[in-house]
C-alpha positions in Angstrom: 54.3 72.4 17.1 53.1 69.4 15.8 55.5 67.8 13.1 54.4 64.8 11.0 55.9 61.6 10.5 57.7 62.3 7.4 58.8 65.9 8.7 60.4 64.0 11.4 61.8 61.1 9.8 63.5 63.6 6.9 64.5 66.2 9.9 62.7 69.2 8.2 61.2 71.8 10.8 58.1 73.1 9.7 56.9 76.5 10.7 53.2 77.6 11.0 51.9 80.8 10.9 48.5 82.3 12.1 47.1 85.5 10.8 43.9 87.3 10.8 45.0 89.0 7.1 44.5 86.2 5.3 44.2 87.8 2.1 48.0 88.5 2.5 49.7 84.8 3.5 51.0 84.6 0.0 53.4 87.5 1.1 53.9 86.0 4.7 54.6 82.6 3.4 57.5 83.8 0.8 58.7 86.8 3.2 59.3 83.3 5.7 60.3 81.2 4.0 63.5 84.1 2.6 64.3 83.9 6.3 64.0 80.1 6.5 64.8 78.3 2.8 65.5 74.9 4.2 61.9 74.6 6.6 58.9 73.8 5.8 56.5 77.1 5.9 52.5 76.7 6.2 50.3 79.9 6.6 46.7 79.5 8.0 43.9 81.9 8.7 44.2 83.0 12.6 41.0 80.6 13.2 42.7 77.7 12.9 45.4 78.7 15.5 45.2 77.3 18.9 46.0 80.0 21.2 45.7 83.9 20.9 42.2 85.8 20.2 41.8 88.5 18.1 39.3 91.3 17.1 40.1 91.4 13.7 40.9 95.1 13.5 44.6 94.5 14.2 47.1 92.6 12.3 48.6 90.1 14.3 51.0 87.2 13.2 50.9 84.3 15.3 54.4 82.4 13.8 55.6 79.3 15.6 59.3 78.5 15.0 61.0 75.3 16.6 57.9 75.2 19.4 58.6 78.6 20.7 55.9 81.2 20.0 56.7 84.6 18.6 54.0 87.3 18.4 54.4 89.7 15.7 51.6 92.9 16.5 52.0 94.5 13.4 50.0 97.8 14.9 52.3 98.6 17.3 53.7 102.3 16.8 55.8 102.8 14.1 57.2 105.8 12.4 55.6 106.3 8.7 55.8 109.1 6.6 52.5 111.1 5.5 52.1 109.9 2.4 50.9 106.4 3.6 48.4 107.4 5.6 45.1 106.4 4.3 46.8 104.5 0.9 45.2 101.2 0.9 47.6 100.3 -1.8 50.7 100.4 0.6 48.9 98.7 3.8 50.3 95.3 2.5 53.5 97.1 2.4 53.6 98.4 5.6 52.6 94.8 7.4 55.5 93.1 4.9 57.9 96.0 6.3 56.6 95.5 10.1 56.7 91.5 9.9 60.5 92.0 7.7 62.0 94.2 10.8 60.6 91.8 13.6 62.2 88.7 11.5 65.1 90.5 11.4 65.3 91.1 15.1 64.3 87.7 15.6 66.9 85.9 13.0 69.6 88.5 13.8 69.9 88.8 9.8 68.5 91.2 7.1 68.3 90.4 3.5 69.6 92.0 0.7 66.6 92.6 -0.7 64.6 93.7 2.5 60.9 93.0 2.4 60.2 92.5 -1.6 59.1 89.2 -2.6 57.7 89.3 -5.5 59.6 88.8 -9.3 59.7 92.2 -11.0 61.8 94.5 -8.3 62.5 96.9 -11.6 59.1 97.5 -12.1 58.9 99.8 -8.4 61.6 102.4 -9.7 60.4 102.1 -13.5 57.2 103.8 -11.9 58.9 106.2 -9.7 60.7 107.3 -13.1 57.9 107.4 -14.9 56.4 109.8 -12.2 59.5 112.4 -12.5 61.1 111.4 -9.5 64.9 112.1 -9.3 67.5 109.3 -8.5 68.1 110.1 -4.8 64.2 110.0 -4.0 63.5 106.9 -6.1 66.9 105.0 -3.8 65.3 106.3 -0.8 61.7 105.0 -1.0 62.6 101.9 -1.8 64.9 101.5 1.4 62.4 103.7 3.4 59.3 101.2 2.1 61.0 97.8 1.3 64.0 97.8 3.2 66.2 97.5 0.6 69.8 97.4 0.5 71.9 100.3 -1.0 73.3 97.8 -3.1 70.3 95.8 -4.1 68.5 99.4 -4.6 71.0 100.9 -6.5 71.5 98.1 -9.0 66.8 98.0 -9.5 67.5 101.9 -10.5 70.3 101.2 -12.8 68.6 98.4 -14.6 65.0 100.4 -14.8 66.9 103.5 -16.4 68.1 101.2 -19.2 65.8 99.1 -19.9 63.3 102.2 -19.8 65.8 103.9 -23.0 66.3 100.2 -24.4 62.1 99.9 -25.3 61.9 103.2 -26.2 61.2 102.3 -30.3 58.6 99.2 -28.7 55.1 99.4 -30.4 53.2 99.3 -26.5 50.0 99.8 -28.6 49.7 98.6 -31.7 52.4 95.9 -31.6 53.2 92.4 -30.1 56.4 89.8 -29.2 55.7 86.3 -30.2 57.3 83.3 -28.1 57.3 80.0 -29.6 58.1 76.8 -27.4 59.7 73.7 -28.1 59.2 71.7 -25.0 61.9 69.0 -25.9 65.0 68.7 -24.2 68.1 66.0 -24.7 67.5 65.1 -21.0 65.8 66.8 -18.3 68.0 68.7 -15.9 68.4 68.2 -11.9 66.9 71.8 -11.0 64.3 72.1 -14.1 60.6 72.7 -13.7 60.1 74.2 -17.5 57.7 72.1 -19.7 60.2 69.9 -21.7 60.2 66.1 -22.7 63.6 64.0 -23.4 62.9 64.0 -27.4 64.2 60.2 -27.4 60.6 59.2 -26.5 58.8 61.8 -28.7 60.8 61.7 -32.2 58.1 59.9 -34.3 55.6 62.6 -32.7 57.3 65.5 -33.6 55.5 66.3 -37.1 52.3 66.1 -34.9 53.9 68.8 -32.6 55.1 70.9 -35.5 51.5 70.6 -37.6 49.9 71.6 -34.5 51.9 74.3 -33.8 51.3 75.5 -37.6 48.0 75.6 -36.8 48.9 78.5 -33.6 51.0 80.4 -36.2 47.9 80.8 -39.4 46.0 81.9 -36.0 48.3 84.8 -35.1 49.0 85.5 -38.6 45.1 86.1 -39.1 44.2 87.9 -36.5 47.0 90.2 -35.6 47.8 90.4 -39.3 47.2 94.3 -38.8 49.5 94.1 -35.5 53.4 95.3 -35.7 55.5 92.0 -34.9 58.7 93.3 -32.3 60.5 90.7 -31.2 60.3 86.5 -31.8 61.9 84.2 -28.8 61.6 80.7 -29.8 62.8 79.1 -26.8 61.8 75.4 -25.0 63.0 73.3 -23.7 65.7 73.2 -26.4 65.0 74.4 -29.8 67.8 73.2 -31.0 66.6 69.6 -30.0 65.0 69.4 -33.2 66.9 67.8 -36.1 68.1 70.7 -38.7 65.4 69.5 -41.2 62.5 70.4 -38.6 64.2 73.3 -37.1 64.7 74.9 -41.1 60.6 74.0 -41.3 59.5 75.7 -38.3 61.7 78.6 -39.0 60.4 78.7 -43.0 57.1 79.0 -41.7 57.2 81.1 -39.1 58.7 83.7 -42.2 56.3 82.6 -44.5 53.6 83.5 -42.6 54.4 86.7 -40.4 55.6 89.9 -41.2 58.9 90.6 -40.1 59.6 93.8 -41.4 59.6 95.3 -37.9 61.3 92.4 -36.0 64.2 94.4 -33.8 65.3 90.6 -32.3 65.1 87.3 -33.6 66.3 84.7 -30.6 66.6 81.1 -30.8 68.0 79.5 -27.1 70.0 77.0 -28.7 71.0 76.1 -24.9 72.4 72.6 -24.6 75.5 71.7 -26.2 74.7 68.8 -27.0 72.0 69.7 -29.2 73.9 72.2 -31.5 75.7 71.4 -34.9 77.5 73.3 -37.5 74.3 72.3 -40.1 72.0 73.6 -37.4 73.7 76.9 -36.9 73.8 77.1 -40.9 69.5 76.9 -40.8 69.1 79.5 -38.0 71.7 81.8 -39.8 69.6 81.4 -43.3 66.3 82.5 -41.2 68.0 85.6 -40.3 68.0 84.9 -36.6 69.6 87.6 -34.9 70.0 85.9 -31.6 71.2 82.7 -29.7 72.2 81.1 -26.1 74.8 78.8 -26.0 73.8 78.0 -22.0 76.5 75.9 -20.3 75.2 77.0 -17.0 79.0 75.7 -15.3 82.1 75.2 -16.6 83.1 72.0 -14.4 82.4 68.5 -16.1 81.3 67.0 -12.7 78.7 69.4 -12.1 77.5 68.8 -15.8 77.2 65.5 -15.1 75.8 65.5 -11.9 72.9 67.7 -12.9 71.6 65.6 -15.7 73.6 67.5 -18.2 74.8 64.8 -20.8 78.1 67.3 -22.8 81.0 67.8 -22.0 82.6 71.7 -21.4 84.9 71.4 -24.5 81.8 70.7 -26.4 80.4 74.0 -25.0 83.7 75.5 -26.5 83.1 73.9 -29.8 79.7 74.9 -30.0 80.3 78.6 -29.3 82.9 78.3 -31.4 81.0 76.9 -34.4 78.3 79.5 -33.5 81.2 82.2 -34.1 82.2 80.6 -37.4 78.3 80.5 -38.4 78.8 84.7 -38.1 76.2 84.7 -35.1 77.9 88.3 -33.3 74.7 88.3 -30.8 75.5 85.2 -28.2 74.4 84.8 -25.1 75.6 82.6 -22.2 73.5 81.3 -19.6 75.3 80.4 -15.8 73.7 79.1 -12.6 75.1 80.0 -9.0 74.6 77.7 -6.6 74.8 74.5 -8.3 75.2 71.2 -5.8 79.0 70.8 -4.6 80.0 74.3 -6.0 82.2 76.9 -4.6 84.0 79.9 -4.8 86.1 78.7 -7.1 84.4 76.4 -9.2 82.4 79.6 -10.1 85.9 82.0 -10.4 86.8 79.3 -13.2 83.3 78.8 -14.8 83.6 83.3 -15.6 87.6 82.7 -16.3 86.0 80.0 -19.2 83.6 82.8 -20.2 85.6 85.1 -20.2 88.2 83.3 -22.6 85.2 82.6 -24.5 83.9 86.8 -25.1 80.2 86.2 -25.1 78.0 89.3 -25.8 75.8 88.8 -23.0 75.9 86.5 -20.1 72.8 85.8 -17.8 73.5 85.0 -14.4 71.1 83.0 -12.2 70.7 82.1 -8.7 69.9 78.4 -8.3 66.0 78.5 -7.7 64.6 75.1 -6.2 61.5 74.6 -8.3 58.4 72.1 -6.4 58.5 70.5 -9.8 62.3 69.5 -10.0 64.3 67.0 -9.1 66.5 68.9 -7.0 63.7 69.1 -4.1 64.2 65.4 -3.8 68.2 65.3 -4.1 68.0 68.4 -1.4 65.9 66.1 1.0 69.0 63.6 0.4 72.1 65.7 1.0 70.4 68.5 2.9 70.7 72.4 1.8 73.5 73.4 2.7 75.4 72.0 -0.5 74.3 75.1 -2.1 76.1 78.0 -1.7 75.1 80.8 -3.2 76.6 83.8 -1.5 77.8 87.9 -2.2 81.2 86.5 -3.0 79.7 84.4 -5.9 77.4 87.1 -6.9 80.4 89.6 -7.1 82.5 87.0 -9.0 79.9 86.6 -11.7 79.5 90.9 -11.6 83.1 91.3 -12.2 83.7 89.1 -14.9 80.3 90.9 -16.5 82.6 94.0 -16.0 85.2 92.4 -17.8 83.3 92.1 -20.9 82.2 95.1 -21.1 78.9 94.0 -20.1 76.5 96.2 -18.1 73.0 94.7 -16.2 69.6 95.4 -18.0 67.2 93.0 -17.0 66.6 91.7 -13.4 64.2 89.2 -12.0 63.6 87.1 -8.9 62.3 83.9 -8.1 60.5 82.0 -5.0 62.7 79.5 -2.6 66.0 81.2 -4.3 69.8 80.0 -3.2 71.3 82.8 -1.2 67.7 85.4 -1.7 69.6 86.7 -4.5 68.2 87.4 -8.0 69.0 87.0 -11.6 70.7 89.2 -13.6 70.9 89.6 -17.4 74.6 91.5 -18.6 75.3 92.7 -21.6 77.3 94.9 -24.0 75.3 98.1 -25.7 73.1 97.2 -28.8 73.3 93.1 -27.5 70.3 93.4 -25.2 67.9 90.6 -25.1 64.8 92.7 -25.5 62.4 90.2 -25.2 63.5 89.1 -21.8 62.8 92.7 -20.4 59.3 92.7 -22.4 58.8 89.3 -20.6 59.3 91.0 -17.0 58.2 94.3 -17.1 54.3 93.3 -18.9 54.6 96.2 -20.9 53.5 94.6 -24.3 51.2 92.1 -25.1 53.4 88.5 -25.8 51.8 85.7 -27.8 52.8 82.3 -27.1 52.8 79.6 -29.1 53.8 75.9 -28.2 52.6 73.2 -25.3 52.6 74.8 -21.9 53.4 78.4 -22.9 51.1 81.3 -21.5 49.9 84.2 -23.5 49.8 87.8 -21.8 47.7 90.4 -23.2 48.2 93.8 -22.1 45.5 96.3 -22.6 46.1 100.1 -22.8 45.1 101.0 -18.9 48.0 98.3 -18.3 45.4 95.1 -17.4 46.8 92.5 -17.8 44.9 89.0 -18.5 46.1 85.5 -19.6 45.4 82.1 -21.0 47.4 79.1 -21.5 48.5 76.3 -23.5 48.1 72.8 -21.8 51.3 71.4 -20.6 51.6 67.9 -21.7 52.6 67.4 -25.2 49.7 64.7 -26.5 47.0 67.2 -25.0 48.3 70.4 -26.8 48.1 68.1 -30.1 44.6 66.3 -29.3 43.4 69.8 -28.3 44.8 72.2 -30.5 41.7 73.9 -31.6 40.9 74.4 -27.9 44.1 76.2 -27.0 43.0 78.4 -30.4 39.7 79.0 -29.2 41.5 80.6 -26.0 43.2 83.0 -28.2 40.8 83.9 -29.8 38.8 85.1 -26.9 41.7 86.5 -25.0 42.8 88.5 -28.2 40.1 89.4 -30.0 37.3 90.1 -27.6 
C-alpha cells in the first residue's frame, strides 16, 4: 500500500479497494468504512489496481488492508433462495451480503445492522407491509437478505408499523409539508455540518434574509394555493436565534399567507438554550405552534462547553421550564451519544436530567462525524477512540425512553456513525413528530424554504426529484428569484 505523506505523518491507514462493479463503490466504500470508521477508505474501478485480472463477468473485490491483500470472489457458491434468481434489483444486495460475510470473517466482528448502509432502514419492512407480508416473514428477510440483527430487525418492523398507522390521515396526493430554514445559529457546534451562520456577523442582514424568504412563501402560496398544507417545520440552524420581533414577523406571514386549516403539526426547533426567552415562547405560542425542541444534546457543562455550546444545563432547565409555563405540552428533547470524553455514565445522568425534566419526546442520536465539521479535525488531534458510542449507551437512552412512556417511531442512519448505530426518535402516543417521518420515508412532496434547504417532490408512481436552495446566505438573497425559478420548474412542470 502506498500511504501519503500526510496519512503517515497523522498515522491514518488508508484502505484501497479494487472492483470491477464500479457502479456499486458507493456501497463498498460505506459497507468498509462500518468495518473500519477510523481509516481512510478509497474505492477505484479494478483498472486501476496493480495486481489481479479479471473478465469482467465475475465480481471480484480486490481490498488492501494494512499491505496484506484480501480477495473477496463474490461468485463463489452461496446458498440463495429462489426468489433472487434472475432479480436484478437484489444483485447489489447479494454482492453487499457476500462482501458483509467475508468482512466479518475477516474482522472477526458483525454489525448490528448487517449489510444496510443506506439512511431509511424503515422503508425495507414499510414495503414488505405494504405487500401483506406477516411479521415473522418481514423479520426473516431482512436477516436472510441484509444480515440484520434480531434486535436491529425487530426495532425497523416496530417503527414501520407505527409510523405506517401514524400517516394514515396524510394527504400523499393532493397535499404537501412545508420546511422553512433559519440558517443562524448562536455559535456553530464541534460536530455540525447543517447550513448555519453565528448571527453575531449577520444581524444587520437579517431583514434581507427575511424579505427574501417572503418572496419563497407568496411563491408557495400561489402555486400550491389549491394544495392541502399538512405539516410546517421551521427549523435552522436555530429559529429561535432570531430576536422575538423577527421571529413574530416570520410567523405572522407565514399565517397570513398559507392556509392552515389542515395543519396536523406546527414545529419550531427552538434548540439552543441560549437562544430561548419567555417573550419568544409568548410569539411562538400566539402563532399557534403546536411543536418545539428544547435540544440540550448532554446534560454535562464540560461537554457543552467543549463542543462549542455557549449555555449552561440549568439554562436548559429554565428554558424547558419557561417553555412549560408558555403552555407548550408537545416538547421535544434532542441528545447525542458519543460526544468527545463521554461515558457510560455521563450519558446515565444526561436521561436521569431528562427524565426529571418529562419531555414528550426525546430524539436520540448517534454522534455522526460530518466531512464538513469541526470534529474531523479535533478527531485527527485526539484520535477516535474518545468516542464511545456503544449497546450499553444505546440501552441507557432506550430505557429512560421506556420510562417516559415513550415508544420509537422514526429511525434513521447516517454515514461514518459512532458505534454503526442509528438514530432514534421516542415518543408518547399523539406527540409524534410527523414531519420527521414524512422527511425519511419520501412519501409526500416537502417544500423548502430558506438558504441551503432542498425541496423533494414526490410524484404519484413514487419518483422522486429535487432542487435546492444555495447554501451561503448572501447568494440565496442576491439570487432569490433564481432559487424561485427552480420551484417553479420542479413543481409546476
Amino acid at each position: 500500500m502506498d500511504f501519503g505523506t500526510d496519512t503517515e505523518r497523522l498515522g491514518i491507514v488508508m484502505i484501497r479497494i479494487y472492483t470491477n462493479r464500479e457502479n456499486y463503490q458507493y456501497d463498498l466504500h460505506a459497507l468498509f468504512k462500518a468495518f473500519y470508521p477510523e481509516q481512510e477508505v478509497r474505492v477505484y474501478g479494478e483498472h486501476m489496481a496493480s495486481d489481479g485480472e479479471s473478465d469482467g463477468s465475475r465480481a471480484v473485490i480486490y481490498f488492501y488492508d494494512r499491505q496484506v491483500e484480501a480477495v473477496f470472489d463474490i461468485d463463489r457458491e452461496k446458498q440463495y433462495t429462489n426468489i433472487y434468481k434472475n432479480d436484478t434489483h437484489v444483485t447489489k444486495d447479494i454482492l453487499k451480503l457476500s462482501v458483509y460475510e467475508d468482512l466479518c470473517d475477516y474482522t472477526g466482528r458483525t454489525l448490528p445492522w448487517g449489510n444496510l448502509t443506506g439512511i431509511r432502514p424503515t422503508k425495507l419492512p414499510m414495503g414488505m407491509l405494504k405487500e401483506g407480508m406477516c411479521d415473522a416473514e418481514i423479520i426473516a428477510q431482512m436477516k436472510e437478505t441484509h444480515a440484520l440483527s434480531d434486535e436491529k430487525a425487530q426495532l425497523s418492523l416496530d417503527i414501520a408499523k407505527r409510523e405506517k398507522k401514524i400517516l394514515e390521515k396524510i394527504h400523499y396526493q393532493n397535499g404537501y409539508s412545508l420546511y422553512i430554514g433559519i440558517p443562524f445559529c448562536p455559535t456553530t457546534c464541534l460536530y455540525c455540518s447543517f447550513t448555519s451562520y453565528p448571527i453575531a456577523m449577520w444581524r444587520k442582514r437579517i431583514d434581507d434574509y427575511l424579505q427574501a424568504l417572503f418572496r419563497e412563501i407568496d411563491f408557495v402560496s400561489e402555486v400550491y394555493r389549491e394544495k392541502l398544507l399538512d405539516t410546517v417545520y421551521i427549523g435552522g440552524g436555530t429559529p429561535t436565534t432570531l430576536e422575538a420581533d423577527a421571529l413574530d414577523r416570520v410567523l405572522l406571514y407565514i399565517r397570513e399567507k398559507l392556509d392552515f386549516s389542515h395543519v396536523t403539526e406546527f414545529t419550531v426547533e427552538a434548540g439552543r438554550a441560549d437562544s430561548i426567552t419567555k417573550e419568544k415562547l409568548v410569539v411562538l405560542k400566539k402563532h399557534g405552534v403546536t411543536r418545539i425542541s428544547v435540544n440540550p444534546q448532554t446534560m454535562k457543562d464540560e461537554t457543552l462547553k467543549m463542543i462549542g455550546r455557549q449555555h449552561t444545563v440549568e439554562q436548559v432547565r429554565q428554558a424547558f421550564r419557561f417553555a412549560r409555563e408558555a403552555g407548550f405540552d408537545n416538547i421535544n428533547m434532542d441528545i447525542i451519544l458519543g460526544l468527545p470524553g463521554e461515558l457510560e455514565a455521563d450519558v446515565q445522568h444526561t436521561i436521569d436530567e431528562i427524565i426529571r425534566l418529562n419531555p414528550d419526546s426525546l430524539t436520540v442520536h448517534s454522534l455522526a462525524i460530518k466531512r464538513a465539521s469541526r470534529l474531523r479535525e479535533w478527531i485527527e488531534e485526539n484520535g477516535i477512540a474518545s468516542l464511545k458510542n456503544t449497546d450499553s449507551t444505546m440501552e441507557i437512552a432506550r430505557k429512560g425512553s421506556d420510562m417516559l412512556g415513550m415508544k420509537p417511531y422514526y429511525l434513521y442512519r447516517q454515514k461514518n456513525m459512532s458505534g454503526n448505530f442509528e438514530n432514534v426518535g421516542y415518543a408518547r402516543e399523539g406527540k409524534y413528530g410527523i414531519y420527521n417521518i414524512l422527511i425519511m420515508e419520501e412519501v409526500q412532496t416537502i417544500v423548502a424554504l430558506g438558504a441551503g434547504s432542498i425541496t423533494k417532490r414526490v410524484y404519484p408512481d413514487g419518483r422522486i426529484e429535487r432542487c435546492e436552495n444555495v447554501k451561503d446566505v448572501s447568494q440565496y438573497i442576491e439570487r432569490i428569484g433564481e432559487m424561485i425559478e427552480r420551484k417553479k420548474h420542479l413543481l409546476c412542470d
